[in-house]
C-alpha positions in Angstrom: 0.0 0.0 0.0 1.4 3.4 -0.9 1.3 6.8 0.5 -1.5 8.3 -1.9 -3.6 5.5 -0.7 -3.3 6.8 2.9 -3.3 10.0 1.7 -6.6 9.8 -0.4 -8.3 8.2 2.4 -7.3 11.2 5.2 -8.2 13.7 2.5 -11.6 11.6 2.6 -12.3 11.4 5.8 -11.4 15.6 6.4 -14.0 16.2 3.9 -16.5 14.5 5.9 -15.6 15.8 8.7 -16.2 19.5 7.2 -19.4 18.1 5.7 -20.7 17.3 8.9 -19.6 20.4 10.8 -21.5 22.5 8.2 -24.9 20.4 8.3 -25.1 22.0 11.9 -25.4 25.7 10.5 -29.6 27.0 10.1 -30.7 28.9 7.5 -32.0 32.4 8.5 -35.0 33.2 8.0 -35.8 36.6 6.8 -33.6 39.2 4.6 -32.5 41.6 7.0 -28.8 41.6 9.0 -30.6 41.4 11.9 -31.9 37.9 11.1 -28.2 36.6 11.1 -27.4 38.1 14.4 -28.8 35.0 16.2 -26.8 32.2 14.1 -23.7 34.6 13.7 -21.3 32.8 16.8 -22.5 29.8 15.1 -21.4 31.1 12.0 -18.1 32.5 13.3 -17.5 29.2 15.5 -17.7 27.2 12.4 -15.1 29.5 10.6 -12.7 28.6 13.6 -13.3 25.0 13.2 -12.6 25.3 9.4 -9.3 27.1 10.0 -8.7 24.1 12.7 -9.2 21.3 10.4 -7.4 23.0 7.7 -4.1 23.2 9.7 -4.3 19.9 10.8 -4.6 19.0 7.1 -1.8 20.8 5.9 0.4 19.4 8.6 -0.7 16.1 8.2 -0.3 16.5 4.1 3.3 18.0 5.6 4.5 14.9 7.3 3.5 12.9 4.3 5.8 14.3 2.5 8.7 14.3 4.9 8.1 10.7 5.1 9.3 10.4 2.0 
């Protein structure tokens, strides 16, 4: 087994992961800025998470290559 297969199947398994994390977020309803004030810590939360998973996915895509 090579390291693209472990590498597509992390890649995989992040993108889930992301997938999930945004199935959480509620559509507003209404078409003022005052209807997003409710959902915007969700909203800001999940851009934190994002950022999260993306570093760990860039180190881990990092290390992969080292190991080479």
């Amino acid at each position: 087994m090579g390291k693209n297969r472990l590498e597509a199947f992390s890649d995989g398994v992040i993108a889930i992961i992301i997938t999930i994390m945004v199935l959480e977020m509620k559509i507003p309803h209404g078409d003022s800025l005052t209807t997003l004030a409710p959902i915007a810590l969700v909203f800001l939360s999940y851009i934190l998470s994002f950022v999260y998973v993306g570093i760990y996915w860039n180190n881990h895509h990092h290390m992969l290559y080292a190991c080479t």
